[in-house]
C-alpha positions in Angstrom: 51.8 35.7 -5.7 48.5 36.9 -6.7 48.9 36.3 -9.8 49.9 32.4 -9.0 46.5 32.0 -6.7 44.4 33.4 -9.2 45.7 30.8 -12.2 45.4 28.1 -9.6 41.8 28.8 -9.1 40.9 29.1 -12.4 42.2 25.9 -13.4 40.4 24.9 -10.0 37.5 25.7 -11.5 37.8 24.5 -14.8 38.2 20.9 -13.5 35.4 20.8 -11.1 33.3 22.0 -14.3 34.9 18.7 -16.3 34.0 16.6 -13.0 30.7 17.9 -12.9 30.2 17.4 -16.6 31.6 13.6 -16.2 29.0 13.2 -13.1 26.0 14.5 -15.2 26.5 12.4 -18.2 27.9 9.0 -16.2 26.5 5.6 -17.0 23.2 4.0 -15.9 21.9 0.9 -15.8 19.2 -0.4 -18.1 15.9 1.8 -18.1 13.1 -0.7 -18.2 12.1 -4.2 -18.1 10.2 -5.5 -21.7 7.5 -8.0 -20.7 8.8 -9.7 -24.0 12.0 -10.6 -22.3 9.7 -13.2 -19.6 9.5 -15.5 -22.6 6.0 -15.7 -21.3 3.3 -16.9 -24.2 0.6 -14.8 -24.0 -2.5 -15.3 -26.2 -4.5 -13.0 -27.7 -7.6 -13.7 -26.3 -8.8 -14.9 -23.2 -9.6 -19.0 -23.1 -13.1 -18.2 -21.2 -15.5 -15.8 -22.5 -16.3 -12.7 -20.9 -19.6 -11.3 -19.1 -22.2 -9.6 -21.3 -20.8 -5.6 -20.8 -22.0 -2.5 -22.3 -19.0 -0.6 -21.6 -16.2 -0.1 -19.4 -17.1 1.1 -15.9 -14.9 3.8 -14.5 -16.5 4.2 -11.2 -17.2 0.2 -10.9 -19.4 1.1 -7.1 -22.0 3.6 -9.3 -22.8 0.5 -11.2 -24.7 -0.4 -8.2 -27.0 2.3 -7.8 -26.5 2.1 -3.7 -26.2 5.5 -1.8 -25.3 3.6 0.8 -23.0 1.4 -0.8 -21.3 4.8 -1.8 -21.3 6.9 0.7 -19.6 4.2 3.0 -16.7 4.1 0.2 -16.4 7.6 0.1 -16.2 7.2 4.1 -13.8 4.5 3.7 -11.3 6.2 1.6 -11.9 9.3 3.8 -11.9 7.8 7.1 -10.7 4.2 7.6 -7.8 4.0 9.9 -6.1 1.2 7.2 -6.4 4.0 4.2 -5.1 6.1 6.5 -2.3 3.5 7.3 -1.4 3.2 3.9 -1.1 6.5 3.0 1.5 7.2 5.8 3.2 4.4 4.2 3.3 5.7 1.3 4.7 9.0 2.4 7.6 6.9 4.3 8.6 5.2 0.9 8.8 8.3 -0.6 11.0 10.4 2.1 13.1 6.8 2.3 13.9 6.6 -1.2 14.8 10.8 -1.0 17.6 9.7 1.8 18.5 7.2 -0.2 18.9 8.7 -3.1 20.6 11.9 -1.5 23.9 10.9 -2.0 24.9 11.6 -5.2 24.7 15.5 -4.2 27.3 17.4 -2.6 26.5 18.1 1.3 26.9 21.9 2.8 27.1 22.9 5.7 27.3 26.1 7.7 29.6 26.4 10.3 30.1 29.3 13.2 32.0 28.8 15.8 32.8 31.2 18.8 36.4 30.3 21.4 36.9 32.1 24.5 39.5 30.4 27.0 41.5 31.9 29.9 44.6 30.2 31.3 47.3 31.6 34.4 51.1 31.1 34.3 51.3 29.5 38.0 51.2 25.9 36.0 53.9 27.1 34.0 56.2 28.2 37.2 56.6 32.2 36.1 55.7 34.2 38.5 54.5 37.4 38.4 57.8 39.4 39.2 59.2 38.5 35.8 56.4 40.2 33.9 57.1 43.9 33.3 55.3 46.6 35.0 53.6 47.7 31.9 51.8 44.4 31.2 48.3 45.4 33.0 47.9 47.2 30.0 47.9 43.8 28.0 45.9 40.7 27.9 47.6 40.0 31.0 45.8 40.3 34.7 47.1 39.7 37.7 44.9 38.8 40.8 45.1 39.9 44.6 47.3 36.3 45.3 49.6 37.3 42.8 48.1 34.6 40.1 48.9 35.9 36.7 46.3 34.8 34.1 45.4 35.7 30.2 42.6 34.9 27.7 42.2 34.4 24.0 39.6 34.8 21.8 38.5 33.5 18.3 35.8 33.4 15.7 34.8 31.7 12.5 32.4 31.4 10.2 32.4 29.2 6.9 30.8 26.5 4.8 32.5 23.2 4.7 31.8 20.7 1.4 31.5 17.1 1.0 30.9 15.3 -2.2 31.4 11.6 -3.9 31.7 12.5 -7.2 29.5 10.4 -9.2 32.4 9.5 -12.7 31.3 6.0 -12.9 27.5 6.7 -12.3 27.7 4.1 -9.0 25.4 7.0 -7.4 23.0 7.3 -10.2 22.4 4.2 -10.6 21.8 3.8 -6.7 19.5 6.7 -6.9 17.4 5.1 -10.0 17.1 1.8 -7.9 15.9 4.0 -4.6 13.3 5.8 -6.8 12.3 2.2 -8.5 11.7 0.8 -5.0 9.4 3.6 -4.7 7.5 2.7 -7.2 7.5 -0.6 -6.0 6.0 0.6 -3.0 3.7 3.2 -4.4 2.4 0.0 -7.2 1.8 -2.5 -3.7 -0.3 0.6 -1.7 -2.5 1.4 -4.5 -3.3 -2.2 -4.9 -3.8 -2.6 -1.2 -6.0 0.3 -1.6 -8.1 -1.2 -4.6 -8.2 -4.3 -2.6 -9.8 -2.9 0.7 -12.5 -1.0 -1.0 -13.7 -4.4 -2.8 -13.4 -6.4 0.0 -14.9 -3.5 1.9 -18.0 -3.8 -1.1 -17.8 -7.2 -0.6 -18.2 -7.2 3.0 -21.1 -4.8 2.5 -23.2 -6.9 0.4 -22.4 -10.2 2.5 -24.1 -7.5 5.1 -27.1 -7.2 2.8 -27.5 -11.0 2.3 -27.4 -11.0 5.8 -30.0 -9.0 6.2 -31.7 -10.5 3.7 -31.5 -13.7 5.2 -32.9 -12.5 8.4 -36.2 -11.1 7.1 -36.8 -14.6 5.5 -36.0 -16.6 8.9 -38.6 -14.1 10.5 -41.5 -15.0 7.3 -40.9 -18.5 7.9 -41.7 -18.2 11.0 -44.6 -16.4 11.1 -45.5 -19.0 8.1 -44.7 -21.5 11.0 -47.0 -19.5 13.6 -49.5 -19.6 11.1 -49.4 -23.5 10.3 -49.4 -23.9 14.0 -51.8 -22.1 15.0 -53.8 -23.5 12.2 -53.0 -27.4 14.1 -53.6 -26.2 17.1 -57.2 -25.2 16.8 -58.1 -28.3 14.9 -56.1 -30.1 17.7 -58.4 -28.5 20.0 -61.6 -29.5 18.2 -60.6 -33.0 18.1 -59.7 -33.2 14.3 -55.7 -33.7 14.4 -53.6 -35.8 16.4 -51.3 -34.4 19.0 -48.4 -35.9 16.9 -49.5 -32.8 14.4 -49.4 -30.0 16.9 -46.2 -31.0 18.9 -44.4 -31.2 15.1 -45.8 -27.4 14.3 -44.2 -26.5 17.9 -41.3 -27.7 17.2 -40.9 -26.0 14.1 -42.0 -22.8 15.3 -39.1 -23.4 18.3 -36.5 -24.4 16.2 -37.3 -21.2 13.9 -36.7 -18.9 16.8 -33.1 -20.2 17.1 -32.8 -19.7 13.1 -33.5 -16.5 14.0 -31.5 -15.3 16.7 -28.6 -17.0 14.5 -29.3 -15.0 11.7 -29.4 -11.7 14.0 -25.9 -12.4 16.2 -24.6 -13.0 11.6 -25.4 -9.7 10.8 -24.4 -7.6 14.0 -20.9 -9.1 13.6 -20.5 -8.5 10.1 -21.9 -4.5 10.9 -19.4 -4.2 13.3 -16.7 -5.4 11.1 -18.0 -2.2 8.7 -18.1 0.1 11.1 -14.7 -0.6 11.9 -13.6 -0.1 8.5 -14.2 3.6 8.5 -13.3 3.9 12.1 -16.8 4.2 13.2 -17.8 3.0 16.9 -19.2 -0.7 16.4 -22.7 -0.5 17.3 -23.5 -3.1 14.8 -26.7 -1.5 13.3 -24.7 -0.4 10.2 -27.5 -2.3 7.5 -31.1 -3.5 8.8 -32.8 -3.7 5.4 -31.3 -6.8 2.8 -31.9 -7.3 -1.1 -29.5 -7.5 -4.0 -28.8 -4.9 -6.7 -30.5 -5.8 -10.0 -27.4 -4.3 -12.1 -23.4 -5.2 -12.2 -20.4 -2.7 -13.1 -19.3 -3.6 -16.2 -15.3 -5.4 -17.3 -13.0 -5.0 -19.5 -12.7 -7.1 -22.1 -9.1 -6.2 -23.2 -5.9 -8.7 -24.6 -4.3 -10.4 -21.9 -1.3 -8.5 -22.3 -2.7 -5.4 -21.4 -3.6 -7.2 -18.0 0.1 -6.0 -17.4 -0.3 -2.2 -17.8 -3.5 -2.2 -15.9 -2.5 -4.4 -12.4 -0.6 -2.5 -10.0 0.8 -5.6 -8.1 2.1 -6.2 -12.0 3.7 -3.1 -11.7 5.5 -3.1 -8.3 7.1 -6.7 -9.1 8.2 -4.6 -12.6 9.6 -2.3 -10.6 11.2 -4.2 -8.4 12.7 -6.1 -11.1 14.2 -2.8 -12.9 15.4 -1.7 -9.2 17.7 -4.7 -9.2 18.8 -4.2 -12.1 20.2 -0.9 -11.1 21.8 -2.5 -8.5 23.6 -4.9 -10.4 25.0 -1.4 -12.4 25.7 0.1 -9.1 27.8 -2.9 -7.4 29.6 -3.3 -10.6 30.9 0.4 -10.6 32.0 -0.1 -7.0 34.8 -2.3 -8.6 36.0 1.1 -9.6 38.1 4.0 -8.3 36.3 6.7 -6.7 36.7 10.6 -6.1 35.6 12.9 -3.3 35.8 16.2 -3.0 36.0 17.9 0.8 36.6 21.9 0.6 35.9 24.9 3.4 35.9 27.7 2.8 35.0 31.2 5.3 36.7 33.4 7.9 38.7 32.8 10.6 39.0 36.0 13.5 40.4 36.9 17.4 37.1 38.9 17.1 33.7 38.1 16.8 33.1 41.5 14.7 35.8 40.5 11.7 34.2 37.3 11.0 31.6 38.9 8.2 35.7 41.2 7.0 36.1 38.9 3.9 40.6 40.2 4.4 40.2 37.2 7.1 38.9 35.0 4.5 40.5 31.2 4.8 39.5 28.5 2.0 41.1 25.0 1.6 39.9 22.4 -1.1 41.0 18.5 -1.1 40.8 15.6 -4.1 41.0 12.0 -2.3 40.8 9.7 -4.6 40.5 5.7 -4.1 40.8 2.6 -5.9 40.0 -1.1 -4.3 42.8 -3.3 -4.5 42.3 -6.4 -2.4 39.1 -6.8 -0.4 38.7 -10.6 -0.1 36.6 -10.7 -3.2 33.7 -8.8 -1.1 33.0 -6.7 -4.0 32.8 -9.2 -6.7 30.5 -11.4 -4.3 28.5 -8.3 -4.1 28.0 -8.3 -7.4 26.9 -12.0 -7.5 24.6 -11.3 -4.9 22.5 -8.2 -6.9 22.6 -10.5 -10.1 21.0 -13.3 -7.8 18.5 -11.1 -6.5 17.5 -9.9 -10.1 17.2 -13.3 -11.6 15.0 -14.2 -8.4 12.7 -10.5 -8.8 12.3 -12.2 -12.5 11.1 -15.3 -11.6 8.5 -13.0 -8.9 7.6 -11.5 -12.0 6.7 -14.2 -14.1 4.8 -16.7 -11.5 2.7 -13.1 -10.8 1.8 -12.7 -14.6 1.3 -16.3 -14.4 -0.7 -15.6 -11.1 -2.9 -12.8 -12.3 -3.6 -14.7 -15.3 -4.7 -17.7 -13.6 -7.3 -15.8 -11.5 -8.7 -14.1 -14.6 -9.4 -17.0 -16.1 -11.0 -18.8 -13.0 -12.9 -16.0 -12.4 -14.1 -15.9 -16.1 -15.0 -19.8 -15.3 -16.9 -19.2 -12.1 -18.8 -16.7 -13.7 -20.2 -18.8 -16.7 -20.9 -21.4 -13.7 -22.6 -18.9 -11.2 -25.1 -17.7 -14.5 -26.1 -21.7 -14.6 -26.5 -22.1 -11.5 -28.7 -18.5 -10.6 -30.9 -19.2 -13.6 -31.4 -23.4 -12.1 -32.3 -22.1 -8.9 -34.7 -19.1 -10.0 -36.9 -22.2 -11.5 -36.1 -23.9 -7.9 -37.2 -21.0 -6.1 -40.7 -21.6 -8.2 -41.4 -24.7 -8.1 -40.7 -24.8 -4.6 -42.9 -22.1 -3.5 -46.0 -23.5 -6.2 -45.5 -26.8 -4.2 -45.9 -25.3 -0.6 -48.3 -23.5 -1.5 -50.4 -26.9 -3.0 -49.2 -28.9 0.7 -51.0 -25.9 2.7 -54.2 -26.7 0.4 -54.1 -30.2 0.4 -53.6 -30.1 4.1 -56.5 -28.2 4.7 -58.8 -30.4 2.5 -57.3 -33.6 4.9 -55.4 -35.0 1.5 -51.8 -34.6 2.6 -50.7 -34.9 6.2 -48.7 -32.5 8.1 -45.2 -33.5 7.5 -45.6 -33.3 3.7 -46.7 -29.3 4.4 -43.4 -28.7 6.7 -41.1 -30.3 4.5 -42.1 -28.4 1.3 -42.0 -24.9 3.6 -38.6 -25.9 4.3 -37.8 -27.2 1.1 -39.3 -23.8 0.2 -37.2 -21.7 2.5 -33.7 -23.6 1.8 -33.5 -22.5 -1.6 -34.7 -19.3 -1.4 -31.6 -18.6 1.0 -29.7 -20.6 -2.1 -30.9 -18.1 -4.3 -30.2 -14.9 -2.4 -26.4 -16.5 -1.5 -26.3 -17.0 -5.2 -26.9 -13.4 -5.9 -24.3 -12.3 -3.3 -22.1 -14.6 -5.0 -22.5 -13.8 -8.6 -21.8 -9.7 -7.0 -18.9 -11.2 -4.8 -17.1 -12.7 -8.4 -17.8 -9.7 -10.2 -16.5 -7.1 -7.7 -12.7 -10.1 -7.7 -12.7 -9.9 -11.5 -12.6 -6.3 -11.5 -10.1 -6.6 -8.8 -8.2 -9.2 -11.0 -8.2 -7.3 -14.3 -6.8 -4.2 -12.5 -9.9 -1.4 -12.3 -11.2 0.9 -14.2 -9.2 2.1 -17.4 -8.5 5.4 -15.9 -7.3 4.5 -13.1 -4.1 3.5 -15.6 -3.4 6.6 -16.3 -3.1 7.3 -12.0 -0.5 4.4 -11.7 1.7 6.1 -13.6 1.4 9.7 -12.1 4.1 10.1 -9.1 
């Protein structure tokens, strides 16, 4: 008898080792996704020219030579509530795709387990008289009404197994797809990532241009005070008409409003920074404008590398190749599977024999299962995972298509901000030479009044043009590194798990 159990369990053992082989090496779905297979045409060079660069910028916010610029970054990766956000989201995708993915293991489990029960003999209609006189000396005890009553007690301890075993590669493949949604997941948070810290820089310098635009609303008007004050005395003295000094009032009225305008702009758009890094809005985050005089540098790399470096490109490529695993997975539940379910411990009337391995109990079971008729809910399934991956493809290609688009446009509006900065810098000029010739003219008695408002406002429009333009020309450069994915080392950090 020995003998017997001892060939049964080797030969046991030898085909859980052939299942277990079988499981390791069982078929997968296809690896990756080639861009080639988008049937995408992708030229070699981009159709608009890029920006003068001297390099690649790794750090693209150095580039601006703005302590404060980066030391609210570094608080904003550090300390914004929405970082924080997505980091906790990221750490959900990963623990999501572990569960997921935690099925093609076996599952063990520990199990102890401690009975005591104690039942009497009145149910059973025996009454005491009929035990002998020796059984106090048993389990048996008798009480004071003549109610007869035993106990039993009983211990175990063992560990019980569950496992799918994974022939086909149905589990693998499910596994593989869990991991690519990860990555899917992982691609969309560092992009949401990239994206709030450049429209976090971009909300900063619309803060500076704020500010910026304040301390000229406050110089106009004390250029206003000035050419008021300047009426009103010769209104006094009988030399200008009262149409001249009620004009200069109302400019120097209607210049307060500009103003308080300018002041309610820039407290909202400091609170909306201070909320960023989870700061209490107080709204006196910037109180000095001006523009930076240099711009991080771009890549100018193939189009086709556009691919490797955006992580939005990434997660659709991920979610493309995670279908595609699917479609492997639904397939192989068109096949028979196998489980395993085993125990295997010790089994006592006493708690102290439970660790005795002569009370040793094992069992170990093979189910195996083949679908036969299921309504054709198996086959649908398949047709629904091959749906899903031709409709992840065509994500994939309107998002190349997408991110190529933007390039270009933002390549375009570049080339048109350059024409534009360099028209207005003559403006800005021109327009100041000109106010300052009114203010003379108007003091010799040549040109009236009106002529010496309109060319200070003429003056002071385009001088906000300009410094919009500047925030503008940053604003486009700060998308276009957005659109062509960072930095080229951040590449390399896509790819790490």
């Amino acid at each position: 008898m020995i003998l017997f159990k001892n060939k049964f369990g080797d030969r046991l053992i030898s085909v859980l080792l052939l299942i277990i082989l079988f499981t390791i090496s069982g078929c997968a779905g296809k690896p990756t996704i080639k861009v080639e297979e988008l049937d995408i045409p992708i030229p070699e060079s981009w159709m608009t020219s890029f920006p003068d660069n001297k390099g690649v910028t790794g750090q693209w916010w150095l580039s601006f030579q703005d302590t404060v610029l980066i030391e609210y970054l570094e608080r904003l990766n550090n300390e914004s509530p929405d970082i924080k956000t997505l980091i906790e989201n990221g750490n959900l995708a990963r623990y999501n795709a572990q569960i997921s993915s935690a099925s093609k293991f076996p599952a063990i489990n520990l199990n102890a387990r401690l009975d005591t029960n104690v039942q009497n003999l009145s149910g059973f209609g025996f009454a005491s008289s009929l035990l002998s006189e020796d059984s106090s000396s048993s389990d048996f005890e008798s009480s004071g009404n003549n109610v007869v009553s035993f106990g039993n007690t009983s211990a175990s301890l063992g560990l019980n197994l569950q496992w799918e075993v994974d022939i086909w590669g149905r589990l693998i493949n499910g596994r593989k797809a869990a991991y690519k949604d990860f990555d899917a997941v992982r691609y969309d948070l560092i992009y949401l990532q990239f994206l709030t810290s450049v429209k976090a820089a971009q909300l900063y310098f619309k803060g500076k241009e704020s500010a910026a635009q304040l301390a000229l609303s406050k110089d106009s008007y004390n250029s206003l005070v000035e050419i008021r004050d300047l009426v009103k005395d010769r209104y006094e003295k009988g030399l200008r008409p009262s149409l001249d000094y009620r004009l200069a009032e109302t400019s120097v009225a209607t210049s307060i409003v500009t103003i308080e305008n300018k002041k309610n702009q820039l407290k909202s758009i400091n609170r909306q920074l201070e909320i960023l890094i989870g700061h209490y809005p107080s709204g006196d985050f910037i109180q000095v404008g001006g523009m930076p005089k240099t711009l991080p540098d771009v890549p100018t790399e193939i189009p086709a590398n556009l691919l490797e470096r955006r992580p939005d490109i990434q997660s659709l490529i991920s979610k493309m190749e995670s279908n595609n695993y699917r479609i492997a997975e639904s397939r192989r539940n068109l096949l028979p599977g196998i489980s395993l379910n085993g125990s295997a411990g010790t089994s006592a009337q006493s708690i102290e024999d439970v660790l005795n391995k002569d009370y040793g109990v094992w069992n170990l079971g093979l189910n195996v299962t083949a679908p036969i008729f299921n309504g054709k809910r198996l086959k649908s399934l398949v047709k629904v995972q091959e749906a899903t991956f031709e409709k992840s493809k065509q994500g994939l290609i309107k998002g190349v298509l997408r991110a190529f688009s933007e390039v270009e446009q933002l390549l375009e509006l570049s080339e048109s901000l350059v024409i534009q900065i360099n028209a207005l810098e003559i403006a800005l000029k021109q327009s100041r030479d000109a106010y300052s010739l009114s203010k003379e003219r108007y003091d010799s008695g040549v040109t009236p009044l009106e002529s010496v408002l309109n060319s200070q406002r003429q003056y002071n429009n385009i001088k906000s043009q300009f410094i919009t333009m500047q925030r503008l020309v940053i604003e486009n450069r700060l998308s276009l590194i957005l659109a062509l994915g960072g930095d080229t080392s951040k590449k390399q950090n896509y790819n790490n798990k």
